[in-house]
PALOGU-917645 format. One line per 3 residues: number of its first residue (from 1); their letters; for each residue x, y, z of N, C-alpha, C. Coordinates in Angstrom, 2 decimals. Example, Ala and Ser with C-alpha at 12.3 -4.5 7.8 and 13.67 -1.06 7.14 Angstrom:
% residues 2
1	as	13.19,-5.69,7.80,12.30,-4.50,7.80,13.20,-3.30,7.80 | 12.85,-2.25,7.08,13.67,-1.06,7.14,12.90,0.03,7.87
END
This chain:
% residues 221
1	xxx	-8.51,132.74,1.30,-7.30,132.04,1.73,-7.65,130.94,2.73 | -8.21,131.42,3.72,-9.11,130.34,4.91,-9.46,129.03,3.91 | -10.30,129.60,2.88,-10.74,128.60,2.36,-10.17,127.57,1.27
4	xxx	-9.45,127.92,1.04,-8.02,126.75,0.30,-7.10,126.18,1.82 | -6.86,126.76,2.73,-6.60,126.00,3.54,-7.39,124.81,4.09 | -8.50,125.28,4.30,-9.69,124.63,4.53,-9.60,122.91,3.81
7	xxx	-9.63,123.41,2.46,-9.41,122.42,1.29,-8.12,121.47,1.42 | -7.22,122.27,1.71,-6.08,121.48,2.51,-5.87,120.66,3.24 | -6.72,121.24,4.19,-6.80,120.61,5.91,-7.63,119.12,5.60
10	xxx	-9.04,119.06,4.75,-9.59,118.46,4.52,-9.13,117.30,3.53 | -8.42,117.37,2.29,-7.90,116.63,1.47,-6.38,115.63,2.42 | -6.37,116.32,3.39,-4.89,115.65,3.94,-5.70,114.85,4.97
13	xxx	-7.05,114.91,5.53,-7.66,114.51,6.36,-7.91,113.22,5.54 | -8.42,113.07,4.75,-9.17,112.04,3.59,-8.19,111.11,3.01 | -6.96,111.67,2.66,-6.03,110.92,2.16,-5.67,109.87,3.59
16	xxx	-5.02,110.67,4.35,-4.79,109.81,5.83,-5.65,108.72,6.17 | -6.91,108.97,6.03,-7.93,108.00,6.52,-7.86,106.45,5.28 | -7.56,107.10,4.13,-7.34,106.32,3.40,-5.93,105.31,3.39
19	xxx	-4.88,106.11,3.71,-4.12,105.66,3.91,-4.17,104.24,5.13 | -4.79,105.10,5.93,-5.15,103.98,7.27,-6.13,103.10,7.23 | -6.80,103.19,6.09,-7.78,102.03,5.95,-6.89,101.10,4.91
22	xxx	-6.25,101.50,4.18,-5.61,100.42,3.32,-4.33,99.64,4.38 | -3.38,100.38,5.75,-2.86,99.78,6.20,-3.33,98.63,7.15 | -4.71,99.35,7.29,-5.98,98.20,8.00,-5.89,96.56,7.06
25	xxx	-6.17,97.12,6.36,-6.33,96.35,4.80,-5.80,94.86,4.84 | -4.14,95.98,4.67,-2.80,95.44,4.68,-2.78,94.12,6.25 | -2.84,94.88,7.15,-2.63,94.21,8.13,-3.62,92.77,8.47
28	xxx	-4.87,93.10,7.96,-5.74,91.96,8.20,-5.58,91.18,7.15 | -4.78,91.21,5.89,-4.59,90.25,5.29,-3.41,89.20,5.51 | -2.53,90.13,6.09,-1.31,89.12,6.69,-1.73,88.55,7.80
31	xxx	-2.58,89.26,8.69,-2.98,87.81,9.54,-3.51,86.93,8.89 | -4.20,86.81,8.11,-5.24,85.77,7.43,-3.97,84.92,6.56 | -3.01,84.88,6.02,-1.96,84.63,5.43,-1.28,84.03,6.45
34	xxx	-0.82,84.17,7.65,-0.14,84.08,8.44,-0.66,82.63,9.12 | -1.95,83.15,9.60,-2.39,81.89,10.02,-3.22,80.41,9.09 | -3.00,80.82,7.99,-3.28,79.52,7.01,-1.42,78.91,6.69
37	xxx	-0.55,79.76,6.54,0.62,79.49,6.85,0.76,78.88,8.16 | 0.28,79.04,8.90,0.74,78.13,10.25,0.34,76.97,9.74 | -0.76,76.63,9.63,-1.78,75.35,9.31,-1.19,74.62,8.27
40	xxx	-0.40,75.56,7.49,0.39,74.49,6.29,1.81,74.00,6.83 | 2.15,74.62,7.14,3.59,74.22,7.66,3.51,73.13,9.33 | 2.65,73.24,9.74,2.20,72.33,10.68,1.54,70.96,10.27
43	xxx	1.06,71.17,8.92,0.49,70.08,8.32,1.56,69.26,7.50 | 2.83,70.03,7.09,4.57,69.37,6.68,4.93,69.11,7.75 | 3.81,69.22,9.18,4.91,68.03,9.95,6.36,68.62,10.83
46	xxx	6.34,69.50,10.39,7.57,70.64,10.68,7.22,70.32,12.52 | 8.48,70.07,13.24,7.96,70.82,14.81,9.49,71.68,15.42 | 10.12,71.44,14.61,11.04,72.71,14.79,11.00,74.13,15.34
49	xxx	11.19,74.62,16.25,10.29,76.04,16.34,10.75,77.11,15.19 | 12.41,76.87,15.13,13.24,77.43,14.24,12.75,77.78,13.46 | 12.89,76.30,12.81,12.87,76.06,11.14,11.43,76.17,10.92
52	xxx	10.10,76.01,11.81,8.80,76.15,11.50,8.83,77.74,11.21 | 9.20,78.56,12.18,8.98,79.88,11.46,9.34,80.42,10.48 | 10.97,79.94,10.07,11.59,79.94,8.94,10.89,80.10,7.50
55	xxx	10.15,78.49,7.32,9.35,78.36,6.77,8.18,78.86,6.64 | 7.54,79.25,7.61,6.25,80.12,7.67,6.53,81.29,7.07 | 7.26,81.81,7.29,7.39,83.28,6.65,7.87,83.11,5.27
58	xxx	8.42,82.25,4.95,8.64,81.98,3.14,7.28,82.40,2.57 | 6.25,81.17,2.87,5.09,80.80,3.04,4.45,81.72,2.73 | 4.41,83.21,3.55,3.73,83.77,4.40,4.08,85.04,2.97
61	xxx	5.49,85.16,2.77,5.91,86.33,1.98,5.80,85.68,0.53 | 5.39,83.90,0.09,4.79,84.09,-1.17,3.47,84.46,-1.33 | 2.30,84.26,-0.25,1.44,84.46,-0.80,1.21,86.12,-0.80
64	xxx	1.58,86.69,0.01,1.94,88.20,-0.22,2.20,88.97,-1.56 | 3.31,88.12,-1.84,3.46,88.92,-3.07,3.04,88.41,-4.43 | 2.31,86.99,-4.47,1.58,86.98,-5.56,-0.04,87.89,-5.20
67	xxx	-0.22,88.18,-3.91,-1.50,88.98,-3.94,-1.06,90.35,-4.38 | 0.42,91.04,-4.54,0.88,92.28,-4.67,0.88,91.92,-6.31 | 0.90,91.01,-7.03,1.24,90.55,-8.63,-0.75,90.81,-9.40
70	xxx	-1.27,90.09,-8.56,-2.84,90.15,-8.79,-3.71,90.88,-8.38 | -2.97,92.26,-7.51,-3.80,93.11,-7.09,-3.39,94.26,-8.23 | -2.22,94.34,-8.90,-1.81,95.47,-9.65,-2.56,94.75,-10.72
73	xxx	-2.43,93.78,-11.11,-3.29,93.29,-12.51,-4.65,94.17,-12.47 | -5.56,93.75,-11.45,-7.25,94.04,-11.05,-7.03,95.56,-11.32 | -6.17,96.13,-10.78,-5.74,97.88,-11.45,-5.95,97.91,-12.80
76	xxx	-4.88,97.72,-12.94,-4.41,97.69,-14.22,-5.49,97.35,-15.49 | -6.27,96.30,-15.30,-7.42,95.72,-16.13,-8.46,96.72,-16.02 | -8.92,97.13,-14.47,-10.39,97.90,-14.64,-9.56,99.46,-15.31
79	xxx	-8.06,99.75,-15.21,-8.14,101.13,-16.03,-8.84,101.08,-17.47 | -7.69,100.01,-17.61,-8.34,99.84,-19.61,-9.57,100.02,-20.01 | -10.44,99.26,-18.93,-11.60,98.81,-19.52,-12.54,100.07,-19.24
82	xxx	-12.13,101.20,-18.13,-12.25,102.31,-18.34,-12.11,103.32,-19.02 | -10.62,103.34,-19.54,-10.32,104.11,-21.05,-10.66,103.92,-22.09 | -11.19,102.36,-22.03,-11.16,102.15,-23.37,-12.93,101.20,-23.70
85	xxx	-13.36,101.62,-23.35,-14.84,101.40,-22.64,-15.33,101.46,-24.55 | -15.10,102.12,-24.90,-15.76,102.38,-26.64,-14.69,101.29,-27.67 | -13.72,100.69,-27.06,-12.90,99.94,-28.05,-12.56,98.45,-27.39
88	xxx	-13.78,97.64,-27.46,-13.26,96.68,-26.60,-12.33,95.30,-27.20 | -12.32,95.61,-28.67,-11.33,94.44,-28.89,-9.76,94.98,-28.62 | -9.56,96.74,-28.58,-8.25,97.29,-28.26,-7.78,97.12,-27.00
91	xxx	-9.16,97.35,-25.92,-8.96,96.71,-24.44,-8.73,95.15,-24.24 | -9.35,94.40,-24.86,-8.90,93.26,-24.83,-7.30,92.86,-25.25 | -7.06,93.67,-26.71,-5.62,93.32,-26.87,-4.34,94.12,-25.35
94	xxx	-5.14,94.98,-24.69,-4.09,95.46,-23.47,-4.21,94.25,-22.83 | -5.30,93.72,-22.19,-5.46,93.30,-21.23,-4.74,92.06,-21.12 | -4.60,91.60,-22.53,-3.93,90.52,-23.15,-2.22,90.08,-23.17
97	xxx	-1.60,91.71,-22.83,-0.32,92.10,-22.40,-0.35,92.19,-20.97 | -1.05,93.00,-20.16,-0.82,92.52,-18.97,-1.05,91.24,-18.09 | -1.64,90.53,-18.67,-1.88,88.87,-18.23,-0.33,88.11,-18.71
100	xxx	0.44,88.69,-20.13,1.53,87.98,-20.54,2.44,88.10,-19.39 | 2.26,89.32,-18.56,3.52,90.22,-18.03,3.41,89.38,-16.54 | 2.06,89.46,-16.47,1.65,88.77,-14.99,2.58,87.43,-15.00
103	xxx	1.91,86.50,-16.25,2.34,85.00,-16.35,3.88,84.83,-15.82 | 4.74,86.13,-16.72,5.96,86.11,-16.42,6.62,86.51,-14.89 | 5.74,87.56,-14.30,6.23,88.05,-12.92,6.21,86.55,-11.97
106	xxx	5.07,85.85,-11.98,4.30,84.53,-11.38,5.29,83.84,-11.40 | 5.92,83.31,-12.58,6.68,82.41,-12.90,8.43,82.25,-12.28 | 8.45,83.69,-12.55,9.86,84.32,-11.20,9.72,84.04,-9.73
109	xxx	8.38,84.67,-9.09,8.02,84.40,-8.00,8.19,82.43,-8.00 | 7.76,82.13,-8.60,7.01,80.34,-8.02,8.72,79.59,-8.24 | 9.48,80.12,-9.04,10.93,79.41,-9.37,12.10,79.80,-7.59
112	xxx	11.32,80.98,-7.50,12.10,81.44,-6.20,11.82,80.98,-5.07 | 10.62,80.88,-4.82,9.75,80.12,-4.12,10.41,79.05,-3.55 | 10.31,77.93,-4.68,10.11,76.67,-4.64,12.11,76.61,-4.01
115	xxx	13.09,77.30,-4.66,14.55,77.22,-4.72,14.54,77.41,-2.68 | 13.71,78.11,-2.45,13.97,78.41,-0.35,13.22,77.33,0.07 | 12.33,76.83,-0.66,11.72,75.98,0.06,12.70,74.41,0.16
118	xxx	13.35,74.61,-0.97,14.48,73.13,-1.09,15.34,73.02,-0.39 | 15.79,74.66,0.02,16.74,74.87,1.17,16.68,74.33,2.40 | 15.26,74.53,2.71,15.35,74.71,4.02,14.32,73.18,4.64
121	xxx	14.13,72.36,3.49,13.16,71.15,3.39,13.53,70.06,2.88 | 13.30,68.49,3.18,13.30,67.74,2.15,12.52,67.78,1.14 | 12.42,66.85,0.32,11.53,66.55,-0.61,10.47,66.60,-0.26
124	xxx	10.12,65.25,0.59,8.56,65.16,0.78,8.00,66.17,1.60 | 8.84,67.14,2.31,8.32,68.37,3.23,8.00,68.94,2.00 | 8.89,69.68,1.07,8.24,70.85,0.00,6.78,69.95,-0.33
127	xxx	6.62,68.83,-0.64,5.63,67.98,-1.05,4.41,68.47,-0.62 | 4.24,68.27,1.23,3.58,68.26,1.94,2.98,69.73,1.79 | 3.98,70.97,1.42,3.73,72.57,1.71,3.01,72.91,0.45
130	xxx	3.00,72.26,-0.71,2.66,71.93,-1.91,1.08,71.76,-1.92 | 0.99,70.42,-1.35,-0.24,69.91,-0.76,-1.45,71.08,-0.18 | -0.62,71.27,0.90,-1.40,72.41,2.08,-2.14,73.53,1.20
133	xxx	-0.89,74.20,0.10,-1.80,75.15,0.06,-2.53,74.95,-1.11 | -2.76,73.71,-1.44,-3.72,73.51,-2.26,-5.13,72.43,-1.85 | -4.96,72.10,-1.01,-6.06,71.81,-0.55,-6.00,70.19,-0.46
136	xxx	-4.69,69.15,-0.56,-4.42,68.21,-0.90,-5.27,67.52,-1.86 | -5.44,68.24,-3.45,-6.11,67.81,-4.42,-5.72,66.97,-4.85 | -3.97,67.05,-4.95,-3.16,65.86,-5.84,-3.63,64.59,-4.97
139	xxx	-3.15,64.41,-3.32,-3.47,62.64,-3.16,-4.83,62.49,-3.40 | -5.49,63.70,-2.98,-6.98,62.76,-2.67,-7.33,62.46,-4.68 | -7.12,62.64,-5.15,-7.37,62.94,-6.50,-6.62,61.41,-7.22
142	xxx	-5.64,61.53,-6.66,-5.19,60.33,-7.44,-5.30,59.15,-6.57 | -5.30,59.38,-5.43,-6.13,57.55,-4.90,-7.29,57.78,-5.00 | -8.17,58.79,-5.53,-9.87,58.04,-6.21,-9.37,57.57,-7.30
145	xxx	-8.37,58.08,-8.65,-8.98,57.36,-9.68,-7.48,56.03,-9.39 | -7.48,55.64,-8.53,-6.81,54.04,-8.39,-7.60,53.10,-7.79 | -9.07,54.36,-6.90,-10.46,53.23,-6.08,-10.72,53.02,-7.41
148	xxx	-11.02,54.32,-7.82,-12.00,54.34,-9.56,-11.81,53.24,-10.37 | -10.57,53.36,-10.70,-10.33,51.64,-11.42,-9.26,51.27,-11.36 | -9.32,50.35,-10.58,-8.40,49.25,-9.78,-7.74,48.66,-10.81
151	xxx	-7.51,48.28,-12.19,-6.79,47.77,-12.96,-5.98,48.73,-13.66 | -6.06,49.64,-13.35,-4.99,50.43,-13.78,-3.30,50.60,-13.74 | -2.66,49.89,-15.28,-0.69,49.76,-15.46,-0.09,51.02,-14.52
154	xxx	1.14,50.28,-14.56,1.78,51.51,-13.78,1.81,52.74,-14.74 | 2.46,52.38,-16.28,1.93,52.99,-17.36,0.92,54.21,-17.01 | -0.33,54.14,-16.17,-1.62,54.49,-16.63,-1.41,55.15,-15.66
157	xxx	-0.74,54.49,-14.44,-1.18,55.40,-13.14,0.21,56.32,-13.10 | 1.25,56.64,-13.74,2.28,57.18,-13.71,2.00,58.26,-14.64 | 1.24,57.94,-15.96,0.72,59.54,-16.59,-0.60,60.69,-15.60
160	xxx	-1.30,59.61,-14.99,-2.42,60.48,-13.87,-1.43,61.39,-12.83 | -0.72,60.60,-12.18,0.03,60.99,-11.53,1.25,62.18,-12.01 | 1.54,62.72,-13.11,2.54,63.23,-13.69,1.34,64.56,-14.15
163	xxx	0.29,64.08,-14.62,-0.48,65.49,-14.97,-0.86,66.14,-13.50 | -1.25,65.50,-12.47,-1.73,65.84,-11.66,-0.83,66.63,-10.75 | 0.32,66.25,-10.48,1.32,66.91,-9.98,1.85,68.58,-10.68
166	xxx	1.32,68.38,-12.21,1.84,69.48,-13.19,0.50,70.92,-12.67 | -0.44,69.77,-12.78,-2.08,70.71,-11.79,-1.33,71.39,-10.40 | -0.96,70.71,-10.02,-0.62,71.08,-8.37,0.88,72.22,-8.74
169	xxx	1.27,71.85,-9.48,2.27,73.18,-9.59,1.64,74.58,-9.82 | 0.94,74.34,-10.95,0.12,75.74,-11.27,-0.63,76.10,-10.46 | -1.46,75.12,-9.46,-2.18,75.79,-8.77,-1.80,76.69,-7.68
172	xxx	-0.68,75.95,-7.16,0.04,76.83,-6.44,-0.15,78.30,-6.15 | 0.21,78.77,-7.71,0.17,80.14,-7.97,-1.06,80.88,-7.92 | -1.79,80.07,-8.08,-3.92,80.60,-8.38,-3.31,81.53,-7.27
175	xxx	-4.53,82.39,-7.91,-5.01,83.81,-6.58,-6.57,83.28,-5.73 | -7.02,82.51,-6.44,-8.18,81.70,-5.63,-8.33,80.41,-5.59 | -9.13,80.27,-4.28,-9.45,78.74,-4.26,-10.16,78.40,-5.88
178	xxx	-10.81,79.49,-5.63,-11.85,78.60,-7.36,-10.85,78.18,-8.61 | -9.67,79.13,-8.54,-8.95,79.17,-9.58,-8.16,77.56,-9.54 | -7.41,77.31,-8.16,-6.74,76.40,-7.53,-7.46,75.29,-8.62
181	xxx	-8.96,74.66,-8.18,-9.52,74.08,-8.40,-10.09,73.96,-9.83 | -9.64,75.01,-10.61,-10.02,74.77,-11.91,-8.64,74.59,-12.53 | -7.49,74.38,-11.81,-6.48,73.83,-12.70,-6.61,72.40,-12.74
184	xxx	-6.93,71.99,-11.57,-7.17,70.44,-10.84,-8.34,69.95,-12.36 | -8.93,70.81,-12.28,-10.22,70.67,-13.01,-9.82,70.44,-15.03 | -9.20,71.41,-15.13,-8.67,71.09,-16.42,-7.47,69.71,-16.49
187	xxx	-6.59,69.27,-15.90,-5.96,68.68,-15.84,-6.87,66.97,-16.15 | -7.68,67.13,-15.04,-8.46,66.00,-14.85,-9.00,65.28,-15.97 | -10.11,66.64,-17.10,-10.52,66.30,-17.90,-8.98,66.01,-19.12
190	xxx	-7.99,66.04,-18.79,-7.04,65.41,-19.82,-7.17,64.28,-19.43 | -6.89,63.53,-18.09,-6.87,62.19,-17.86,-8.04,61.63,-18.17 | -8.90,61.88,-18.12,-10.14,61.43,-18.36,-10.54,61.16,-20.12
193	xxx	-9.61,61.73,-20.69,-9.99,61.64,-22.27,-8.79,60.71,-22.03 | -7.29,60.89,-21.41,-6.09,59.79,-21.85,-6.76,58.34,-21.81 | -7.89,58.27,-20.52,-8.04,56.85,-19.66,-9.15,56.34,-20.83
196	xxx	-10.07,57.50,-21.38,-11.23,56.80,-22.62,-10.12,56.74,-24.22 | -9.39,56.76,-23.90,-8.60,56.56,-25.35,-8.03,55.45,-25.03 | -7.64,54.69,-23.86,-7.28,53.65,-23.65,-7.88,53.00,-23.52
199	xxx	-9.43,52.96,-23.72,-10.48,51.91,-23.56,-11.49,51.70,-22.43 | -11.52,52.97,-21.78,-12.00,52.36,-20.08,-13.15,53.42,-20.95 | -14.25,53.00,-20.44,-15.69,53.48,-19.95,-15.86,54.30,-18.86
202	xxx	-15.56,56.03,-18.63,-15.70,56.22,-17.53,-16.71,56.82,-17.18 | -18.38,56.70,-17.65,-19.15,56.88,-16.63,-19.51,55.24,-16.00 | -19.06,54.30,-16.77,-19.36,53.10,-16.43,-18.64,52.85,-15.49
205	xxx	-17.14,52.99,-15.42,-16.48,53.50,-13.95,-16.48,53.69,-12.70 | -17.47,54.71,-12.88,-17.58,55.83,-12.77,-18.94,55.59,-11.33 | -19.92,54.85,-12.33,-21.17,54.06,-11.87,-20.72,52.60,-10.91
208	xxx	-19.82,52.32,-11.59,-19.61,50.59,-10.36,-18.56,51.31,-8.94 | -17.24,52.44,-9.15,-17.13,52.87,-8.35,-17.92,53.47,-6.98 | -19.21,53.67,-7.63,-20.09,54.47,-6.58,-20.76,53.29,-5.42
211	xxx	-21.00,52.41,-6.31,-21.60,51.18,-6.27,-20.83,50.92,-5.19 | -19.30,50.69,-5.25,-18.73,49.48,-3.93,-18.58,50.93,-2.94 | -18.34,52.25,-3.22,-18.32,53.16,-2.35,-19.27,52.83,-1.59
214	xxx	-20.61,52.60,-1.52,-22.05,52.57,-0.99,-21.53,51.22,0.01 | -21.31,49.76,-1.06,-21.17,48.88,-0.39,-20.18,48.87,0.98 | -19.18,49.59,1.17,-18.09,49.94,1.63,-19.00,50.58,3.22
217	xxx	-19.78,51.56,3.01,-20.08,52.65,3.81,-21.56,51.70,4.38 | -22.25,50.42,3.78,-22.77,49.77,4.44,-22.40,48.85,5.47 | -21.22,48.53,4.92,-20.64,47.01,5.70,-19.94,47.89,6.99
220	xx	-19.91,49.08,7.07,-19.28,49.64,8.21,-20.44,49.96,9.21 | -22.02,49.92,9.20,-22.97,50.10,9.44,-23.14,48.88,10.25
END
């Protein structure tokens, strides 16, 4: 009897610790959330004390719960691939449903998102919060390819500008920087085939751009 208590005493010991390491977990990720949320909402310029915290905690409770959307996925995926370790095109077809389910949870989150952020922001503020947590890929991205080539229609620079912004929506949602950056990344290579279907040469571009970059960074010498 001692000794099933024993077992008791010990299993409630283990769970607890666990428990308290995941609220550890928990807690050091909302600081880390919290304070890149400061940095974004300070970077919209916000000096409201109000309305800065307001916003911070929007901020603060999306990236939360898309990490609560992509942490059940990472579950969810290594079970399969555990159960189903001998059938991997059957694991693939699960895994294939919970990515649909994800796309859809994401897509609720980022519509809700964006609806508090209109509330409580202008335009170019959501813009700016947009920006932040992506690393301001969209400007810096689209005033290189207007250094890149300077003859570019409004035509030309209004489709760069329209994919790139569509990049910056999705990225939004990424669960990583790498991810962030490979929407930027796919997007790009569309413009880059739109701009060689219209006739431009872009390693040739590509090459004279670098060229006045250099010249640029001499004449400041």
């Amino acid at each position: 009897m001692k000794h099933f208590k024993y077992i008791a005493i010990l299993l409630l010991s283990v769970a607890g610790n666990a428990a308290f390491a995941q609220t550890t977990t928990d807690n050091n990720y909302i600081k880390v959330i919290t304070e890149r949320s400061n940095k974004i909402v300070t970077g919209a310029g916000i000096t409201d004390s109000v309305k800065f915290k307001k916003v911070r905690d929007i901020v603060v409770a999306q990236y939360n719960d898309l990490n609560t959307v992509y942490d059940a996925r990472k579950t969810k995926v290594n079970d399969i691939k555990t159960q189903m370790a001998d059938d991997k095109a059957g694991a693939n077809a699960k895994i294939a449903l919970v990515d649909s389910d994800v796309v859809k949870q994401v897509k609720v989150l980022h519509a809700s998102y964006i609806k508090k952020l209109n509330k409580e922001l202008s335009a170019d503020e959501v813009d700016k919060i947009k920006d932040g947590m992506t690393y301001r890929i969209y400007p810096i991205t689209y005033t290189a390819y207007q250094d890149e080539i300077p003859n570019l229609t409004d035509e030309q620079k209004g489709k760069i500008k329209g994919w790139l912004l569509e990049a910056r929506e999705n990225a939004i949602d990424a669960e990583s920087s790498e991810k962030k950056h490979a929407w930027f990344g796919k997007f790009k290579g569309r413009i880059n085939n739109y701009l060689s279907a219209q006739g431009y040469d872009m390693k040739k571009e590509g090459e004279e751009w670098q060229k006045r970059i250099k010249e640029r960074q001499a004449a400041k010498q």
